[in-house]
C-alpha positions in Angstrom: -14.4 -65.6 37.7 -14.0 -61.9 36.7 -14.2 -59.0 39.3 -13.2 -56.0 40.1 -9.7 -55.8 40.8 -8.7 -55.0 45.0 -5.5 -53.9 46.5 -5.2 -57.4 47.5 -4.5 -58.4 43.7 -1.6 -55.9 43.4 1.3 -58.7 43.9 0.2 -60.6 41.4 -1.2 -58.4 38.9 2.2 -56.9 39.5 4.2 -60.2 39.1 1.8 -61.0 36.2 3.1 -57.6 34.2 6.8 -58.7 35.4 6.3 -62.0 33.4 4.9 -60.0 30.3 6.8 -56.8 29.7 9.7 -55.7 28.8 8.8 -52.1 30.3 6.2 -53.1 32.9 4.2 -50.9 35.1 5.2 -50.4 39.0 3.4 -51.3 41.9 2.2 -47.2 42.2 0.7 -47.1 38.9 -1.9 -50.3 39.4 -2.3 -49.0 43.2 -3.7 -45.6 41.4 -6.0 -47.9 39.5 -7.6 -50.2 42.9 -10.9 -48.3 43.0 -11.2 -48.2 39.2 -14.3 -49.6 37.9 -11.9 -51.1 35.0 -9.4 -52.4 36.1 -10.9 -56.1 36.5 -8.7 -59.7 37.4 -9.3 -62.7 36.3 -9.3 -65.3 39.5 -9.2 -68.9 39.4 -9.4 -71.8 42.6 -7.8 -68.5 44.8 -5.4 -67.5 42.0 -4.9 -63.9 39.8 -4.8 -65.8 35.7 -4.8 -62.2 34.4 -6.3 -58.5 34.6 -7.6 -55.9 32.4 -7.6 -52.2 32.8 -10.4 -50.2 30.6 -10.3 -46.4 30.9 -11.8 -43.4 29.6 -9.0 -40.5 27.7 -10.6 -38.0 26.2 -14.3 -39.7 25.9 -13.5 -42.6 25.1 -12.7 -46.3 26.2 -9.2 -46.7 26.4 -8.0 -50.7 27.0 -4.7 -49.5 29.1 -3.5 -52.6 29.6 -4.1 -56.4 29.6 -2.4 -59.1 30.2 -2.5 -63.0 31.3 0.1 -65.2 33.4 2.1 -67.8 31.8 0.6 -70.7 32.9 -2.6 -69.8 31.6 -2.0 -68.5 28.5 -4.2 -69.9 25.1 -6.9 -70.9 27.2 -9.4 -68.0 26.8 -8.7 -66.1 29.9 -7.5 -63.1 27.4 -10.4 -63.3 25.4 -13.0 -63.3 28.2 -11.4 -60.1 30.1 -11.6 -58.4 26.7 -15.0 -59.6 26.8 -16.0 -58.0 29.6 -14.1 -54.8 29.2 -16.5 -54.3 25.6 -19.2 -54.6 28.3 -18.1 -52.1 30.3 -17.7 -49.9 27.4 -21.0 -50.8 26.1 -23.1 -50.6 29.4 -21.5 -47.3 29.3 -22.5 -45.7 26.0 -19.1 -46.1 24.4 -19.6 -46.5 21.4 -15.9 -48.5 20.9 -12.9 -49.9 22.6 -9.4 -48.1 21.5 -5.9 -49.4 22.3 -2.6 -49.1 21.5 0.1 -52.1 20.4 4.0 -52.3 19.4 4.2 -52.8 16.2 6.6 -55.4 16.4 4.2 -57.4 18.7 2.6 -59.6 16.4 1.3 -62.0 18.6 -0.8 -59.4 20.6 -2.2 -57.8 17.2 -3.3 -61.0 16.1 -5.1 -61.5 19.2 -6.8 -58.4 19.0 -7.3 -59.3 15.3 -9.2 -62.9 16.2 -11.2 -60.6 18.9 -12.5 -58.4 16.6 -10.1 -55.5 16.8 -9.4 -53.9 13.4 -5.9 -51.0 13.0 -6.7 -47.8 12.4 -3.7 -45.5 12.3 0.0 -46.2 13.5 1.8 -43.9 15.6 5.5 -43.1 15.1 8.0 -43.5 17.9 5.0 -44.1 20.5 7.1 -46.2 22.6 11.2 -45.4 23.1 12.2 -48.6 20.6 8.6 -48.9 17.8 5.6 -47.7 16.8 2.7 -48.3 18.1 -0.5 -49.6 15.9 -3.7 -48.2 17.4 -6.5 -50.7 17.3 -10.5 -50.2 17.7 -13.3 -52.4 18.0 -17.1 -51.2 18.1 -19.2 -52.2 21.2 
């Protein structure tokens, strides 16, 4: 099931970004995110799998951040927040879905490829050790 993320989520959205980067976010930054309307969790039998945060820079929808647990990695549970977060966007006239990637992250740009991403522009030195690729996607 997909909801709206609660402060009850934090530890494990928190452990979840622990697991999948190298630089992740603290505990303060997702707590400034609770009562966002995009920052969404994936929950399964009781259990975080994954979140999504989707916000709005400068009119327009920004994906933030995304990522899934280990254990349920390939199964769709990436795919399905993106999903949703293109019908957030949508529902609210945005007319597409930007994000930023490392350019040495390959696996992540070709997931964004297979979900109908496309890159735009890269970004020197946007992060301290690569590039960044900025990616877009229409609603």
């Amino acid at each position: 099931m997909i909801r709206t993320a609660t402060r009850s989520d934090l530890p494990a959205v928190v452990d979840i970004e622990n697991l999948s980067f190298a630089e992740p976010w603290d505990m303060r930054t997702f707590r400034s995110y609770v009562h966002h309307p995009g920052f969404i969790v994936f929950e399964e039998d009781g259990s975080i799998c994954g979140y999504a945060i989707l916000v709005v820079i400068a009119d327009d929808a920004h994906l933030a951040s995304i990522a899934i647990h280990t254990e349920y990695r390939r199964i769709n549970i990436g795919s399905c927040l993106l999903d949703s977060c293109m019908l957030l966007a949508k529902v609210n006239s945005f007319p597409l879905v930007r994000l930023e990637v490392r350019e040495k992250n390959k696996t992540a740009q070709d997931f964004y490829l297979a979900n109908g991403f496309e890159a735009v522009a890269t970004i020197p030195d946007y992060y301290p050790d690569d590039n960044a690729i900025v990616m877009e996607r229409r609603t």
